[in-house]
N, C-alpha and C positions, 0 to 999 in steps of 0.2 A: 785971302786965306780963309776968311771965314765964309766966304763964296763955294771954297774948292770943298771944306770939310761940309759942308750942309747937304752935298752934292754927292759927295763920298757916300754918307748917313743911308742917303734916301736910296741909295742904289743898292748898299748889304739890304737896308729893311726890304728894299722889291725883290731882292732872293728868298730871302728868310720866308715871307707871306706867300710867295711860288712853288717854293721847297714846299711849306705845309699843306696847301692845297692840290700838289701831288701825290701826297703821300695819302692823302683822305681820299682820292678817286684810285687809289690801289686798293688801298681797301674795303671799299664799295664793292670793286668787281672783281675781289679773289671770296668777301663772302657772297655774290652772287651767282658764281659759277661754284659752290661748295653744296648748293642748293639741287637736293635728289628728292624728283615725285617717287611718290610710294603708291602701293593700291590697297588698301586693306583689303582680308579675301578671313569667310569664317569658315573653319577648319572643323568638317562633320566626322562622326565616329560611324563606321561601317563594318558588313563583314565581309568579307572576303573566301574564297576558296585556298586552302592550305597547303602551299608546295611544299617537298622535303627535296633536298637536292644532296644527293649521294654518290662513290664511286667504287667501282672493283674492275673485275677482272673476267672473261667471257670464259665458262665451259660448257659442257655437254650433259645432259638429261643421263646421260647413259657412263660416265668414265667407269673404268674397271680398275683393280685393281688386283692382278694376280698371284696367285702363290702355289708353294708346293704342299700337298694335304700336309706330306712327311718331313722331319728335317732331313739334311744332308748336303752332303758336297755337288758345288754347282758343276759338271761336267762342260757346258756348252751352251752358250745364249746364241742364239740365230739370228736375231736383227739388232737393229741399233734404232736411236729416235729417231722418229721421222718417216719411217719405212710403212709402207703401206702392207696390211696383209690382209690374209682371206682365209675366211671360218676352217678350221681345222688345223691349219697350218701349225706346227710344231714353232714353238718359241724359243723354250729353253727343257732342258733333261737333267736331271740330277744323276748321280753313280750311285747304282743300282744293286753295287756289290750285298750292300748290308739287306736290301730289302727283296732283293733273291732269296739270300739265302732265308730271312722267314717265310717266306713262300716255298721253299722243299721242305723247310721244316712241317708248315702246316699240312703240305701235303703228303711227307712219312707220319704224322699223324692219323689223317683219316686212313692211308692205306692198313694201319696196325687197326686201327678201331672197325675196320669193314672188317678184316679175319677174326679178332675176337666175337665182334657179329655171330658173323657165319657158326663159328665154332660150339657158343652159346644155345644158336636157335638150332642145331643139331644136336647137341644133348639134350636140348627142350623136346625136343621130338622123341629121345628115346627114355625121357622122364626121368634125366638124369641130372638137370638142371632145374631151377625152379624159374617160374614166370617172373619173379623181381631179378634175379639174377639177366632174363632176358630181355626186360625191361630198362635195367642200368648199362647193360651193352648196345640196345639199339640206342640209349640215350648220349652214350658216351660216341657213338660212331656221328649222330648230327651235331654234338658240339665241335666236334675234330673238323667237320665240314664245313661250319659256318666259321671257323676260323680261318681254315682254307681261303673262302669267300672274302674275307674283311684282309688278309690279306695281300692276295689279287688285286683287289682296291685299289688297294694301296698303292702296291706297283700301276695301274692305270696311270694315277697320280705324280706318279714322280718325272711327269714331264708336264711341259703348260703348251697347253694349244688355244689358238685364238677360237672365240666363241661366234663371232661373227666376223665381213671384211670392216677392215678399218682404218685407224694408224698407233703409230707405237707415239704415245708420247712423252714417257719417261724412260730411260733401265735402270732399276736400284740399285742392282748386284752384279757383279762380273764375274766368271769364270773361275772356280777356283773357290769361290767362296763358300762358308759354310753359314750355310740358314736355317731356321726352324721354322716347325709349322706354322703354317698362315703368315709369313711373312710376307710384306709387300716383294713381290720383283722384277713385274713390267706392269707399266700405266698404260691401256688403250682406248680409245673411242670409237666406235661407230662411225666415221666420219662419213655424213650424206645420208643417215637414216637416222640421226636424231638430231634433236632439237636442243638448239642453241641458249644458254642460259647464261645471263648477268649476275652475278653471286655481288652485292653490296654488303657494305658495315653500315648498322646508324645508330645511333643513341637510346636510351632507354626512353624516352620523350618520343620520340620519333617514331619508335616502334608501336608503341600504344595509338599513335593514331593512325599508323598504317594498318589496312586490313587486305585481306586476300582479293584477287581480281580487279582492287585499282589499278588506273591506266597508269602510264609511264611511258616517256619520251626520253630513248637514248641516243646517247650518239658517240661517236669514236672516230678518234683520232687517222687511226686508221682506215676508215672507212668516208676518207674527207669531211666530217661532222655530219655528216647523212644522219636526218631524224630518221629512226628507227622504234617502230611501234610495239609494244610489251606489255604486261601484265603481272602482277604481283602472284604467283605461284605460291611459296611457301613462308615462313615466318619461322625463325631458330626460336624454340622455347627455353634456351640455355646462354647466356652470355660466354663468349671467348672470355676464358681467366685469363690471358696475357693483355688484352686490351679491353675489357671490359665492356664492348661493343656488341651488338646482334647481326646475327647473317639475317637479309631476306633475299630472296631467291626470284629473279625475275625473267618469264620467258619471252622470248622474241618470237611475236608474228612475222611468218613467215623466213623463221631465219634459217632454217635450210639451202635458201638462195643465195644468203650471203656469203661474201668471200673472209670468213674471221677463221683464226686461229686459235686453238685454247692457250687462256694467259694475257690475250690481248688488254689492254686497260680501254674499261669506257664508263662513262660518266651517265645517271640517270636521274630525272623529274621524274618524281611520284605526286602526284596528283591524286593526295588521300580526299577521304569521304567525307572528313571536319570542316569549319567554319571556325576561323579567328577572326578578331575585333580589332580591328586599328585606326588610327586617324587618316584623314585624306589629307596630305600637304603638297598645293599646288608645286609642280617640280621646276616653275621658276624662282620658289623660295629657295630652294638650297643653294648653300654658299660651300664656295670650297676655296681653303684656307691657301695659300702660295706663299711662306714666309711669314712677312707681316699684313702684307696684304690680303682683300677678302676680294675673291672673284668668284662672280656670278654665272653659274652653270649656264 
């Protein structure tokens, strides 16, 4: 018995000593594979050329905006958006009734102001009139006339005709309606004879180091991200009150050729005339975060 137990002893003790000397080469090589070289790298301060990266919307060098000089009721709009036209072409007409009729009006004016004329510079003749008296009738016969004049105008006015060919890109008003002067009530452009502009919003920061005739690289979606080459035209000296934002105004070389539409969105690098300062960090330092884990760009 005291054979079998000595026998027992020495066999738990040779697991127990097996056990622990396992567990020390586990541990050995989970901290030997935990073991990550590094490379130290020292991080210099530079300058750099200052991009601004912006977006809007493409129009034209040229949109109109058209209106009636006079108010009135809209008689008849001619096209619709979209419709292509050519210089002279009637758009819309307004009803004429009211502004006929001051037209006979102006024109029984002067006809009355020509006979008291006449009548005047014939008793002047027979020096029965005096020369002021013939003086406030030839005066009174060129005001009756230049109203005549203003008008005619007028009536000119009470239809819209296209200024040059183009296209319609808005209708504000339909048929029927009644507008005042200078009101908007066809949008058109020149379509093929002007030049294509990228209208951007940018910050107040941003605007201060933009300056006129920096380059810029657009591109649009619509035009399959085609880099398209530009230039900084103009600079809003006034912030949008609704967004607090500046317009700059950017033309496209050579955009005559292109195939855009006013409205279109496209995206633009400016490429101002500043230098900023930043640090240079190797871009295999950055880490980017995946939960709890850090993976290595």
């Amino acid at each position: 018995m005291k054979i079998v137990r000595s026998v027992l002893i020495f066999i738990a003790g040779s697991i127990v000593f097996a056990s622990c000397g396992t567990k020390t080469n586990e541990k050995s090589d989970v901290s030997m594979e935990s073991v990550i070289p590094v490379r130290l790298t020292e991080i210099k301060k530079s300058q750099r050329q200052e991009y601004i990266a912006a977006s809007g919307s493409f129009t034209t060098d040229d949109e109109t905006m058209l209106s009636f000089k006079t108010g009135g009721i809209i008689t008849r709009i001619y096209v619709k958006e979209g419709d292509k036209i050519s210089k002279g072409q009637v758009l819309a007409t307004l009803d004429v009734t009211e502004i006929g009729a001051a037209v006979n009006q102006a024109q029984l004016s002067v006809d009355k102001a020509s006979r008291d004329y006449d009548r005047v510079q014939n008793l002047f003749r027979d020096s029965v009139a005096t020369l002021e008296q013939l003086q406030n009738a030839k005066t009174g016969k060129e005001i009756a006339e230049q109203q005549l004049s203003s008008a005619r105008f007028n009536l000119s006015f009470s239809e819209i005709r296209a200024k040059a060919d183009g296209v319609v890109l808005r209708k504000l008003a339909n048929a029927g309606q009644i507008v005042g002067p200078g009101i908007p009530v066809i949008q058109t452009s020149s379509k093929g004879e002007s030049d294509w502009l990228l209208k951007v919003s940018v910050s107040d920061k941003e605007w201060s180091s933009i300056s006129l005739k920096d380059s810029v690289n657009v591109i649009a979606d619509a035009l399959r991200n085609k880099n398209i080459t530009g230039y900084v035209t103009a600079k809003a000296e006034n912030a949008d009150p609704m967004t607090g934002s500046f317009t700059i105004e950017i033309k496209l070389v050579d955009g005559k050729k292109l195939n855009i539409a006013s409205g279109m969105f496209g995206k633009a690098t400016i490429v101002t005339g500043q230098q900023v300062s930043g640090w240079q960090i190797p871009y295999e330092a950055l880490m980017d975060g995946n939960g709890e884990m850090d993976l290595c760009l």
